[in-house]
Backbone bond lengths (Angstrom), bond angles and torsions (degrees), N, CA, C in turn:
res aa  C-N    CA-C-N  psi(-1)  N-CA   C-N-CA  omega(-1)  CA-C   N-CA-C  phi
1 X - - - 1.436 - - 1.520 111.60 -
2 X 1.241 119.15 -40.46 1.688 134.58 -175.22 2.011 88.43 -50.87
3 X 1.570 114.04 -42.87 1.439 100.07 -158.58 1.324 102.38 -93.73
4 X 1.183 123.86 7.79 2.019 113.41 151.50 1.086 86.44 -81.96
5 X 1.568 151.40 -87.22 1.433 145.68 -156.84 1.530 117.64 -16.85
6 X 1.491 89.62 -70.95 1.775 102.70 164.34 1.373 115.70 -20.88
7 X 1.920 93.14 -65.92 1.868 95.26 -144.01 1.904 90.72 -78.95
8 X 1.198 128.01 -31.47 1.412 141.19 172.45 1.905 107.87 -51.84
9 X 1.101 92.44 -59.76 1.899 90.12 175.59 1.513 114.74 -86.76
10 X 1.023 114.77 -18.82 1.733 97.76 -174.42 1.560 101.12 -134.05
11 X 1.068 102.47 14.96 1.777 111.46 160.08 1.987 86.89 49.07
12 X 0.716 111.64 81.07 1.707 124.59 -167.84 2.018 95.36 -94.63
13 X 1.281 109.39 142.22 1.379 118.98 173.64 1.883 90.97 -85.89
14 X 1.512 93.04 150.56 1.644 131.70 172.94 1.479 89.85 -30.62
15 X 1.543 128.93 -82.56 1.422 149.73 150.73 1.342 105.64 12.06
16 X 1.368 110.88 -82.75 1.292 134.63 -171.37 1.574 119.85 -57.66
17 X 1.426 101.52 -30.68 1.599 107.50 -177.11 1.560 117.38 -83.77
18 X 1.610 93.34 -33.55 1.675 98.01 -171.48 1.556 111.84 -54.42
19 X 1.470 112.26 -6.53 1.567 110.95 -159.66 1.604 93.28 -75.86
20 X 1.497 110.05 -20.38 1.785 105.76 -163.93 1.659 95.43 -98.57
21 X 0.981 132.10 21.54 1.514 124.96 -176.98 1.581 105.20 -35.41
22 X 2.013 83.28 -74.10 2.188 90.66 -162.03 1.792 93.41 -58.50
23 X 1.047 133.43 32.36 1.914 110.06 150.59 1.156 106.51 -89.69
24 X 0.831 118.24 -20.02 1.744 127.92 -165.97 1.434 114.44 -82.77
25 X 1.876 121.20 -27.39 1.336 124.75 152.36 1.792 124.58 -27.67
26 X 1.290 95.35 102.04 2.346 105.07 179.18 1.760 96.60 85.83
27 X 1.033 156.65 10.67 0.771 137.86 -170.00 1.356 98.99 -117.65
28 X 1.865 112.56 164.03 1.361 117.14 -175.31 2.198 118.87 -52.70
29 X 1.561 80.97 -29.27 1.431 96.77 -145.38 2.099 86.80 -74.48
30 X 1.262 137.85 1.39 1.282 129.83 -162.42 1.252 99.82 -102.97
31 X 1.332 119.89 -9.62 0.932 121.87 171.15 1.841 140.41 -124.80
32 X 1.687 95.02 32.55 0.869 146.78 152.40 1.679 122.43 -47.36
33 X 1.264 140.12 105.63 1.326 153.67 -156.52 1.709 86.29 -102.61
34 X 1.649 102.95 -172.25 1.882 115.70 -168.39 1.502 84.27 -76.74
35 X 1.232 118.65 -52.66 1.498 130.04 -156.54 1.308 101.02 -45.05
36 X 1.357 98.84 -68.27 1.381 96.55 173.23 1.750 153.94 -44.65
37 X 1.562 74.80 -40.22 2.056 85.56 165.54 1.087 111.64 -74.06
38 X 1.590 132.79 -36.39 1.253 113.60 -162.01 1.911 101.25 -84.15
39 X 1.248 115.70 -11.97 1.542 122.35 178.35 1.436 109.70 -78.70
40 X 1.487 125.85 -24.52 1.332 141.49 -178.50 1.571 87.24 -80.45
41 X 1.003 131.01 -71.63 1.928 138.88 -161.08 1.342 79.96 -71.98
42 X 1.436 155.14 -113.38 0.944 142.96 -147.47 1.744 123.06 -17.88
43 X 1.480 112.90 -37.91 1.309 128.30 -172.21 1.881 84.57 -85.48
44 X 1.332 131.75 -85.80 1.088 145.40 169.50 1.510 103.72 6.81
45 X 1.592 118.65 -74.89 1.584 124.11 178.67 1.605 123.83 -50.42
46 X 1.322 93.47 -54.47 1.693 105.86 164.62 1.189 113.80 -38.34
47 X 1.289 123.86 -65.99 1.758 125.85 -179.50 1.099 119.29 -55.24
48 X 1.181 110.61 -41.13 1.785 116.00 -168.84 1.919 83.25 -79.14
49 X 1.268 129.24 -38.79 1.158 100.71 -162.52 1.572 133.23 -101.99
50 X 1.589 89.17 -11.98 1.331 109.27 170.11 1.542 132.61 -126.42
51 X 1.692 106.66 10.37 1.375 108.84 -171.92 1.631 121.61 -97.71
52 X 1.103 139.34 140.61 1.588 130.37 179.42 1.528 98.27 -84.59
53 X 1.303 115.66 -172.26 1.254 134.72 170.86 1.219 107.19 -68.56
54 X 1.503 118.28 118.49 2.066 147.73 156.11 1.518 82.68 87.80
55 X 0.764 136.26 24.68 1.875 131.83 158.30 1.859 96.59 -70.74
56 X 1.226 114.88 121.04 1.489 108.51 -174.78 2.040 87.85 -114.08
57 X 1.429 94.87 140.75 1.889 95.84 172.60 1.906 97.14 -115.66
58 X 0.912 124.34 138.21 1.248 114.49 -161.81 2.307 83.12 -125.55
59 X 1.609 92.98 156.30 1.640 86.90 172.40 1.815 95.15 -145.14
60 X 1.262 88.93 155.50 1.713 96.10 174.20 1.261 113.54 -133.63
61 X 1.426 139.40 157.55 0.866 149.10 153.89 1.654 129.04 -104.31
62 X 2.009 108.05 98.38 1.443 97.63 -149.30 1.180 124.46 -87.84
63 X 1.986 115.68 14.74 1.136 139.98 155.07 1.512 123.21 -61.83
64 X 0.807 123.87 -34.63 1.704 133.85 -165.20 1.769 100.76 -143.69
65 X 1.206 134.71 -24.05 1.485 126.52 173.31 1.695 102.57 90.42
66 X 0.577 125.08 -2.17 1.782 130.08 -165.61 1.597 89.28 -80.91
67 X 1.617 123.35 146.14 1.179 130.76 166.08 1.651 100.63 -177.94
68 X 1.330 96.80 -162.99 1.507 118.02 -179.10 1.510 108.78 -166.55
69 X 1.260 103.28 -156.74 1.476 117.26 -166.89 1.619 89.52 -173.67
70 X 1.664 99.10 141.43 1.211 115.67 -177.05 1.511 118.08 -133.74
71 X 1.344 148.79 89.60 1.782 161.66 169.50 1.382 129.49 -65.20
72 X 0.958 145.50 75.13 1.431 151.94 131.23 1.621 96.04 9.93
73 X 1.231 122.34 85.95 1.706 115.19 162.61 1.333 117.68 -81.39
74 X 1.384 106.21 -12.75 1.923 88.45 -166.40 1.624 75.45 -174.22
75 X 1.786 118.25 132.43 0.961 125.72 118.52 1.587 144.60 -83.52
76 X 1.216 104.01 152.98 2.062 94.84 -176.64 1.580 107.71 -171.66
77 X 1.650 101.01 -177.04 1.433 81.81 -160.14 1.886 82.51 -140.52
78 X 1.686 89.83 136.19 1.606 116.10 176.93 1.204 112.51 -126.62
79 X 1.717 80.49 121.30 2.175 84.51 165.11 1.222 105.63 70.63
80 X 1.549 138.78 0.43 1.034 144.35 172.34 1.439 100.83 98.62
81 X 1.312 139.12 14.82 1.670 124.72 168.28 1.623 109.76 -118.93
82 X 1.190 111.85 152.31 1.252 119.05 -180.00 1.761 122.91 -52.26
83 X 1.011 126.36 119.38 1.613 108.35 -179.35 1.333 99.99 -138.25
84 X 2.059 113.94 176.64 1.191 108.62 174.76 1.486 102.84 -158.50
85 X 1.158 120.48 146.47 1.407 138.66 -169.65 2.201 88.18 -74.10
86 X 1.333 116.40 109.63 1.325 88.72 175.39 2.222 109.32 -122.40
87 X 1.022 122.07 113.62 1.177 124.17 162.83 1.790 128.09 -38.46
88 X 1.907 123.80 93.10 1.205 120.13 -157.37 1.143 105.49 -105.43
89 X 1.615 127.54 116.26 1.911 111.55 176.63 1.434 103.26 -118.17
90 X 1.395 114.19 132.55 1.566 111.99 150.14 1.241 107.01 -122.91
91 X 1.393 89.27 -176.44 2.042 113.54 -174.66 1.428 89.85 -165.63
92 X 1.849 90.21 124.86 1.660 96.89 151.56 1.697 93.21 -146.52
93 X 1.336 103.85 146.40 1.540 118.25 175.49 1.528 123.87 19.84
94 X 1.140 91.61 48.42 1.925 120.05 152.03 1.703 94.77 123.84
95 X 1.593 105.67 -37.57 1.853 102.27 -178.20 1.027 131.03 -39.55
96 X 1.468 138.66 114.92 1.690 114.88 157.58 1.198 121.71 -110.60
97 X 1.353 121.33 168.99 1.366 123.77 166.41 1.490 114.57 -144.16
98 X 1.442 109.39 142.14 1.425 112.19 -164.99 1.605 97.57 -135.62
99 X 1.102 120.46 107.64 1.822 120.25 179.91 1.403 96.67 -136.40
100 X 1.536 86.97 162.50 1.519 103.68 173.43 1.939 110.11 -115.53
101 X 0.865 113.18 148.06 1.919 113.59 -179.89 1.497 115.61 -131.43
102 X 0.937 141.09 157.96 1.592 142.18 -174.10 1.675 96.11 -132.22
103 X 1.358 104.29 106.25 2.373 111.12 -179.13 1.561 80.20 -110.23
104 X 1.296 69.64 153.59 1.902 101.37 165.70 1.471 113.23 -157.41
105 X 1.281 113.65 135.44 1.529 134.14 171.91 1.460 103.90 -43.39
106 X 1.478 115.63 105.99 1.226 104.14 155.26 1.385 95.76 -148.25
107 X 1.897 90.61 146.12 1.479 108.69 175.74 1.635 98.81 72.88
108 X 1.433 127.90 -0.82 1.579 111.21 -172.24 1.602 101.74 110.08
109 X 1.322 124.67 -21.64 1.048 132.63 175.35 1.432 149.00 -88.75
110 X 0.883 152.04 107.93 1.385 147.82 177.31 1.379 126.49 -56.89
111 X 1.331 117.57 76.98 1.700 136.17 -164.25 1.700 101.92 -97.39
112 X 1.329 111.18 154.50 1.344 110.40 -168.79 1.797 78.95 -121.55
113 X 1.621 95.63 132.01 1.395 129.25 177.49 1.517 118.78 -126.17
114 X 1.756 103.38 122.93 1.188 120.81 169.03 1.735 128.21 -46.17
115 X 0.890 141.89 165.54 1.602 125.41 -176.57 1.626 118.59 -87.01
116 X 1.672 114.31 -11.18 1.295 132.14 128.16 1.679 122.94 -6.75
117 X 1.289 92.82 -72.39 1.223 105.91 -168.99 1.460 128.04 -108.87
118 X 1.752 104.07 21.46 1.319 120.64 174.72 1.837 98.78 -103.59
């Protein structure tokens, strides 16, 4: 799941993503097709870039049924960059996953940050 987050917040190269494969072991997101990631990141960008707080963007895929829904719980501001508490759900063929993540603008970017480093 961490490597939709990844490739969704920090727009991560092919390269770069494969490093997060085994997170993706039991979870909705491993079983995830192209269609699907780019409908997950497509939904993913939107939120981070246009959503307020409890605005939920939800995406489906009406080939295979697999989707999620994605929530803006809390914007705020760390260290001086913009960030946001964001609520991530998928489902594919019975899996779900329901997490929460804390992104922040850095460099122009939408990087997912530990509470460390908030």
């Amino acid at each position: 799941m961490r490597l939709i987050i990844a490739l969704a917040l920090a727009l991560a190269s092919s390269a770069a993503s494969a490093q997060f494969v085994n997170m993706l072991k039991g979870g909705p997101a491993e079983l995830f097709d192209d269609t699907d990631l780019r409908m997950f990141l497509d939904a993913a960008r939107k939120t981070l870039d246009e959503s307020g707080d409890n605005q939920t963007l939800a995406w489906k895929n009406p080939q295979n049924g697999h989707g999620g829904d994605l929530t803006v719980l809390k914007q705020f501001e760390s260290k001086g960059r913009q960030c946001k508490l964001v609520r991530v759900r998928n489902e594919a063929e019975g899996r779900k996953s329901d997490m929460r993540h804390n992104v922040c603008r850095v460099d122009g970017k939408w990087r997912l940050v530990g509470k460390s480093q908030l």
